[in-house]
N, C-alpha and C positions, 0 to 999 in steps of 0.2 A: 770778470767783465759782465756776465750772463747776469748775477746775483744785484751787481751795482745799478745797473739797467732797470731791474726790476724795482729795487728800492726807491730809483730816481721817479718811475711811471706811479708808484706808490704815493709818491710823498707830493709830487704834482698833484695825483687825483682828488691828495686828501687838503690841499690846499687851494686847488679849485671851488671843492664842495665846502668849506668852509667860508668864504668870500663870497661866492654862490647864494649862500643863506644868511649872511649880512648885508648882502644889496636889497632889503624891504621897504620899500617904500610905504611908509603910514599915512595913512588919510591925512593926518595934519603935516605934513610935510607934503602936500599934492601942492603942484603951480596950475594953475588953469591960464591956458594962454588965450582965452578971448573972456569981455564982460560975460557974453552968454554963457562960457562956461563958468565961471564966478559965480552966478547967480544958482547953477546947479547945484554946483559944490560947496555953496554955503547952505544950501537947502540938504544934502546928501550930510553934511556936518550935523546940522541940527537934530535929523533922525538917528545919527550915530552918538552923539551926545542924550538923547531922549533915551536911546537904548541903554547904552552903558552909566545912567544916572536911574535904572530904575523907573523913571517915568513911562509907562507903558500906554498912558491915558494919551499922553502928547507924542509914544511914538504909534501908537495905532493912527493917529489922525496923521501920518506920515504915507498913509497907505492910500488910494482910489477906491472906492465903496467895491467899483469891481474886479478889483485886481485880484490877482492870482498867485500864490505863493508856495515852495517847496518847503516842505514840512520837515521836521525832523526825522520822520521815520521814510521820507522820500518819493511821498507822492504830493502831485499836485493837484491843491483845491483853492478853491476862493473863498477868498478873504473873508467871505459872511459866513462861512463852515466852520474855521477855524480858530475866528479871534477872538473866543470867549477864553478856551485855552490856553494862548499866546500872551493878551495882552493884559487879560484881569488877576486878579488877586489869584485865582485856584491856580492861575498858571505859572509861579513866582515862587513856588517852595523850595527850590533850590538856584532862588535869586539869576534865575534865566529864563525865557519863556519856556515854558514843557516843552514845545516839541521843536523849538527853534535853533537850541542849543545857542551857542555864542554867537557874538558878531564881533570880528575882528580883520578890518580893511585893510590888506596890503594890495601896493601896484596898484592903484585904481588908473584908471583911464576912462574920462570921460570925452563921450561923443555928443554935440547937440547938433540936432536939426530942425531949427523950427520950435513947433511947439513939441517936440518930441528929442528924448535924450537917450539913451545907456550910458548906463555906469559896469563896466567889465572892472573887474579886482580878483584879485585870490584871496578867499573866504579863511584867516589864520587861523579860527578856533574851533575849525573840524576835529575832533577828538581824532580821527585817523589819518592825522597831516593835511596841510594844506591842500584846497580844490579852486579851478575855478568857476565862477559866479559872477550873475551880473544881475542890474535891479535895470528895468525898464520901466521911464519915467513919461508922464507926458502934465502939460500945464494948461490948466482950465480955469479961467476965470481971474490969469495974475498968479494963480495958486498954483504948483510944484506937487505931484502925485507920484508913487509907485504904484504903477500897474502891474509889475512880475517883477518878482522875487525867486531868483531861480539858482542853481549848478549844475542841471545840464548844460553840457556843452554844445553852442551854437554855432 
């Protein structure tokens, strides 16, 4: 009885966590339930498409002149410190930003207010499992900016 028990608590756990880690929601699969969020997430698409096509020219201009961003090596600097690194050619040699590693958007959930948004998600292409992260947005001029780029948790 003892042994069956155990097998049963087993075989739950491992069907749990397997279910568990196919409930991921991808960026292209997000619903936005209002226009203002639509307008985010079509903007949060377009830097995520800029990134994952290589374009770094079009996804730096994704960024706020002064925005703030976690590095790969996990501190934070602004954006004018570090985007020679990230977004230009010397930063591309193994077709990722140096120090940004990947970007890969699961669960996003966005929040607007105003001219100000987050985007909270869990970051997929952390080399040591999933984290999460959120980019803080704000909109100047019509125009859609990230101002932080983070995975501290807030």
């Amino acid at each position: 009885m003892k042994k069956s028990f155990l097998s049963a608590i087993v075989l739950l756990s491992v069907t749990l966590f397997i279910f568990g880690c196919a409930a991921q929601t991808k960026l292209a699969d997000y619903q936005p339930k209002s226009e203002e969020e639509k307008e985010v997430f079509e903007f949060i698409s377009e830097c995520d498409a800029a990134f994952q096509n290589k374009n770094m020219t079009k996804y730096a201009a994704c960024f706020h002149e002064d925005a703030e961003i976690r590095v790969y090596w996990g501190d934070l600097y602004s954006i004018r410190v570090v985007s020679k690194d990230i977004f230009w050619e010397d930063g591309l040699s193994d077709g990722r930003g140096a120090f940004m590693g990947g970007l890969k958007i699961l669960n996003p959930k966005i929040t607007v207010n105003g001219d100000k948004a987050i985007m909270k998600y869990t970051e997929g292409a952390w080399e040591y499992g999933p984290l999460p992260a959120y980019w803080d947005l704000v909109k100047e001029n019509g125009q859609w900016y990230i101002t932080k780029y983070d995975w501290k948790v807030r």
